[in-house]
N, C-alpha and C positions, 0 to 999 in steps of 0.2 A: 590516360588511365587515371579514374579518381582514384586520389590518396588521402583517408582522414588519418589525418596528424593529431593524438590526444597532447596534449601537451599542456603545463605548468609554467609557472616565474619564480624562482627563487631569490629574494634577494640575498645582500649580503649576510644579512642577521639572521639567514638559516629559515626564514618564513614565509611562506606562500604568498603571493601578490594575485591582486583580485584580478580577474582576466575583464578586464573592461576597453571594449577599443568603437569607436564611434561609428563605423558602419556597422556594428553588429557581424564581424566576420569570423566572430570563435564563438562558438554558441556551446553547450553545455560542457565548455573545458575543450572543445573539437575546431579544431580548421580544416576543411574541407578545400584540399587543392587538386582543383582541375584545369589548373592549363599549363604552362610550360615555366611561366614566374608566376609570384605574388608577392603583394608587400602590404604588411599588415600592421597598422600604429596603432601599441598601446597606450590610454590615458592612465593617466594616475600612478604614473612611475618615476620615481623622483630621483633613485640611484639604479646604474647598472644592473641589469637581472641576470641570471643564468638559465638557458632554457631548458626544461626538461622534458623532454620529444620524445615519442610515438610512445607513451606509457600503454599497459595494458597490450603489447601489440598490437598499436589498432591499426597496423598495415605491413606487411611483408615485405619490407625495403633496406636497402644498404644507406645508413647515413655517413655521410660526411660534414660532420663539423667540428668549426675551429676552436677549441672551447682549450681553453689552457691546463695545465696539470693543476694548476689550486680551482679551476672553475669546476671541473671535474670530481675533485675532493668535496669541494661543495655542497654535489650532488649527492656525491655517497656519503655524506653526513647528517642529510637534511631531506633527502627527496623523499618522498610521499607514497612512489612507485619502485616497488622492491627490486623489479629486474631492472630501471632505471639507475639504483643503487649498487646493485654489481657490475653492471656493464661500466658503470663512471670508475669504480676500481679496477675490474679486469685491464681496461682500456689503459688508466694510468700505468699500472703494473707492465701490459705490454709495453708500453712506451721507454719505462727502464733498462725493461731486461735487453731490446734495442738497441740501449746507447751502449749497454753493457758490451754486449756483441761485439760491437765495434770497440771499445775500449779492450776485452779481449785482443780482439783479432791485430791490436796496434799496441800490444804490449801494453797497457796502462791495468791498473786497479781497478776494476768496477765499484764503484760506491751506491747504497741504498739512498735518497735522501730522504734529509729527515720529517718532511713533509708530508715521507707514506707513512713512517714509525709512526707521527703523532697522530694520524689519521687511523690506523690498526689499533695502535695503544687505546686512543677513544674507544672507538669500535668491542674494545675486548673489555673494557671496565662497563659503558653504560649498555651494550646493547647486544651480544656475543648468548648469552643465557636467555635471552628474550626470544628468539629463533633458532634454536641451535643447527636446524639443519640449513639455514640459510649460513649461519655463518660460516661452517663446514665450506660451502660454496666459497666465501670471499677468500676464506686461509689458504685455498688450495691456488695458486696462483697459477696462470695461464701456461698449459706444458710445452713440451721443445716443438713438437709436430706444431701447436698456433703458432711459438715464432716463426718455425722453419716458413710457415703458408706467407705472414707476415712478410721474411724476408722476398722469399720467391724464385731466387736464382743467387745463383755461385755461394750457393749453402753449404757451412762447414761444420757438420751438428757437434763437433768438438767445441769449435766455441760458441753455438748455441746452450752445450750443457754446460760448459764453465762460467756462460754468463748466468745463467739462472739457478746453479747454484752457490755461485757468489751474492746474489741477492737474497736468495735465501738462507744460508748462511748469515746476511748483516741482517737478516729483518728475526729470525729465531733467535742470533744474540742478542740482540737491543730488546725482544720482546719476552726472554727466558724465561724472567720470574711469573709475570703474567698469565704464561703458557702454562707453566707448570701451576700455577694456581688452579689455573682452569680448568685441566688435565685431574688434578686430585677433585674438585668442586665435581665434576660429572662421574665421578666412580660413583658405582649401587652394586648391594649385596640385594637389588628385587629380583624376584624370578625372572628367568628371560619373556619379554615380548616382542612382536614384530611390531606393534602398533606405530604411527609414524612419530608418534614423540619421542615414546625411547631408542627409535632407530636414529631420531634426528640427534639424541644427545650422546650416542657411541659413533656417530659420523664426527660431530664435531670431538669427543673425546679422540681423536685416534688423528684428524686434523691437527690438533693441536700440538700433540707428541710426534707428529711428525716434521712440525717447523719446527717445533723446539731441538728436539734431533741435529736439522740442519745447521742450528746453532751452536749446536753445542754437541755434538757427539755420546762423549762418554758419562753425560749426565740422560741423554736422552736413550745411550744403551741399559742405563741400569733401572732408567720407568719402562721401558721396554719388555725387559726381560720379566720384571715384575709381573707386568700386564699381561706377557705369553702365560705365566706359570699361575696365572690368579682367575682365567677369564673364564666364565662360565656360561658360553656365547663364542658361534664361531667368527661375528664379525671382530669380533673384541681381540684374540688371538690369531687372527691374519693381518689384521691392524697392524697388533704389534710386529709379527713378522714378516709386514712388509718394510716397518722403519728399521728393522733389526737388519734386513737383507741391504742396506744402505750404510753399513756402518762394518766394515772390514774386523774380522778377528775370530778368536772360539765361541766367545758369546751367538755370533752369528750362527757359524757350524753347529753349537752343541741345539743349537734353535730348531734349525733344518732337520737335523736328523731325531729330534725328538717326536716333531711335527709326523715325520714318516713314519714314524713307529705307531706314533698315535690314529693315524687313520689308513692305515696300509690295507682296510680291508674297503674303506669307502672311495671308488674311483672317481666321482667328480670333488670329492675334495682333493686328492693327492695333484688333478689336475692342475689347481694351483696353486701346488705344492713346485709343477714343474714350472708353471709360468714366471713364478717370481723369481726362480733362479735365472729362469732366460733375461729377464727382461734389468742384472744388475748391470749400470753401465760401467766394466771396468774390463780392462783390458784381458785376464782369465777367463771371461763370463765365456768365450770360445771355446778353447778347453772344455772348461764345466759342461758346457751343452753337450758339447760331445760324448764327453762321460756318460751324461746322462743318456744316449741314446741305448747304451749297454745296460742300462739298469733293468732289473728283473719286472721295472712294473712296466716298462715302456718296452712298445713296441709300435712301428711304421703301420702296420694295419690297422691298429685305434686309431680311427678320425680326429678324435676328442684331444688324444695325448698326444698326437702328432700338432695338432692346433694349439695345445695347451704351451710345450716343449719349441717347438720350431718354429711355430705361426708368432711365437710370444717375441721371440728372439728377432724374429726381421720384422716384425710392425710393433713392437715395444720397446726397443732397444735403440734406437737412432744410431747412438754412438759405435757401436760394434756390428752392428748390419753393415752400415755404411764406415769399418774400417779405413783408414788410408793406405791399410797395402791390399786391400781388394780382397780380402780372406772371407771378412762374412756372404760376400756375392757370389764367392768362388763355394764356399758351402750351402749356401740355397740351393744353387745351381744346381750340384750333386744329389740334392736332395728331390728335387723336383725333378732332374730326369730320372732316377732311380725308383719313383713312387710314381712315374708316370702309368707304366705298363700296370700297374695295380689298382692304384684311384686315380683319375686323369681328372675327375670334377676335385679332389683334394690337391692334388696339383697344381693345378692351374689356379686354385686360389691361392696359394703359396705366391704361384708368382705373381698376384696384384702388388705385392711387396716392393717390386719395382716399380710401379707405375709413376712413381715420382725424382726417378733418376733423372732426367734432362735438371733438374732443378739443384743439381749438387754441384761442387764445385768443378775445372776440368778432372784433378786427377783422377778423384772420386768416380765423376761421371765415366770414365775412362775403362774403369772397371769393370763398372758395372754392365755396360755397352758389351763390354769382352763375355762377360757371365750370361747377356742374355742371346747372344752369338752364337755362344756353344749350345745352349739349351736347343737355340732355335734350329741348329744344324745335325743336332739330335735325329736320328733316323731307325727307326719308326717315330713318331710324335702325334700323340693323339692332336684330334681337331679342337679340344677344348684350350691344352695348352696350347698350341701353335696361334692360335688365336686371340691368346694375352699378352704373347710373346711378339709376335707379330704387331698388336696397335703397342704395346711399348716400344716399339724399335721403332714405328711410321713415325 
């Protein structure tokens, strides 16, 4: 299979290095690999380069390479190639939340280092207002579902979420005031537009209030609640009421139920009015969902609010789907045979939910195994479900 490789040199001083190599085997910034190795020497490179590979995607491949956490920073400081630029961050970030995990799971403190601080801190003073909707992308760091794929087996999404909000947590302290500058820098009293600039700069406006949030809670409830009560724009007031639904207390509540009032008669927004409650990871959010299933907008026969409500809760929620005493499993389950005889195509996508059980840790898995047991022993069982039920169980 040919693979053209676009590719760069970075040196260390942050500057492009001229691709010159003696067989003439990179020709307009491109390698062309067709066979199983190659080995290709640059002239005219006097110190160490960092490479930066498949730019532009100029091929649909998995890389693996060795590139260290400052070679990486490097890139996202300096490269040329914008999605070359996030992947170099995502990748470090991943790499954190990681050791975090395991510093979790063994009782230690996960720590930021300070290598990503001064590489964001950069990022947010020279070049953050330069793209906004790209930055929006770097702030928003890699979620629990990329570790969980990451980890891959004996997955405990509790200390998946502890690890990755301990990092974010030390990267919105260390980064507060910055945040919050940035955060007031992108307010407008302009009329609303969808255009992609002003979309790009209440993406990152609401980015930004969101790690800061993490940092600092009740500095980031009180721009928060501002921002619900001031936005004139419904990306801008779900923004805020999604950092608001992460932050425990009445501020939160008086939030929710204002929001309900406010659009009780528009059903795709109350939609994710229910998703956000599903989707808080905290040990009530069970409860809560249930509640909600009583509430006068919801009902099992909307596809939409059933998907909004319950579909949110088991593919949004990691941490309470996948409880450790099996309760969220044991409620899907009810959920999806009781909605079978009704909708068996909304059903059965319910239960894709599970599709990543083998991957949890035993007790977990244990559960869940029990939860799709029952479903499966369900009699009558349409053919839709018995059939997601079934390759989850093979």
């Amino acid at each position: 299979m040919v693979i053209p490789v676009a590719l760069g040199l970075i040196g260390d001083d942050g500057r492009e290095i001229a691709l010159a190599t003696a067989d003439g085997a990179v020709r307009d910034g491109v390698l062309v690999l067709d066979g199983a190795e190659k080995t290709v020497t640059f002239t005219g490179v006097a110190r160490r380069p960092t490479p930066s590979l498949l730019r532009g995607f100029s091929a649909p491949v998995v890389l693996d390479l060795d590139l260290s956490d400052e070679d990486l920073l490097l890139l996202f400081a300096h490269d040329s190639d914008a999605f070359n630029q996030w992947q170099s961050a995502q990748t470090v970030a991943t790499r954190i939340i990681l050791r975090a995990v395991a510093d979790v799971r063994e009782g230690r403190a996960p720590q930021a280092p300070e290598s990503l601080v001064k590489a964001l801190a950069t990022f947010l003073d020279t070049r953050a207002q330069q793209d906004p909707a790209f930055a929006a992308q770097v702030l928003a760091l890699p979620g629990e579902a990329d570790i969980a794929r990451e980890i891959g087996s004996d997955i405990d999404p509790d200390a998946v979420h502890a690890a990755r909000k301990a990092i974010r947590h030390a990267l919105g302290q260390a980064l507060g005031d910055k945040l919050a500058a940035l955060h007031s820098a992108l307010a407008s009293d302009a009329p609303y537009s969808p255009d992609a600039a002003q979309a790009g700069r209440r993406a990152l406006r609401n980015a930004a209030l969101d790690l800061l949030t993490a940092g600092d809670p009740a500095r980031g409830e009180k721009l928060a609640r501002a921002q619900f009560e001031a936005a004139n724009n419904m990306t801008d007031r779900i923004g805020a009421l999604a950092t608001l639904s992460h932050v425990p207390g009445d501020a939160r509540e008086a939030a929710f139920a204002d929001f309900a009032a406010r659009y009780a008669d528009d059903p795709l927004v109350l939609d994710k009015w229910f998703s956000l409650q599903a989707a808080i990871p905290e040990a009530a959010t069970l409860a809560r969902v249930k509640g909600l299933l009583a509430h006068p907008a919801f009902s099992l026969s909307n596809p939409n609010r059933t998907r909004a409500l319950v579909g949110s809760f088991a593919m949004a929620n990691a941490t309470q789907f996948a409880r450790a005493d099996g309760e969220g499993f044991a409620f899907l389950a009810d959920i999806i045979i009781g909605l079978d005889k009704a909708n068996p195509q909304l059903a059965s996508r319910l239960a894709t939910a599970f599709r990543t059980w083998k991957t949890l840790e035993p007790g977990r898995r244990a559960h869940a195994e029990a939860a799709l047991k029952r479903i499966a022993a369900t009699a009558p069982l349409s053919p839709d479900v018995s059939d997601i039920v079934g390759r989850s169980l093979a």
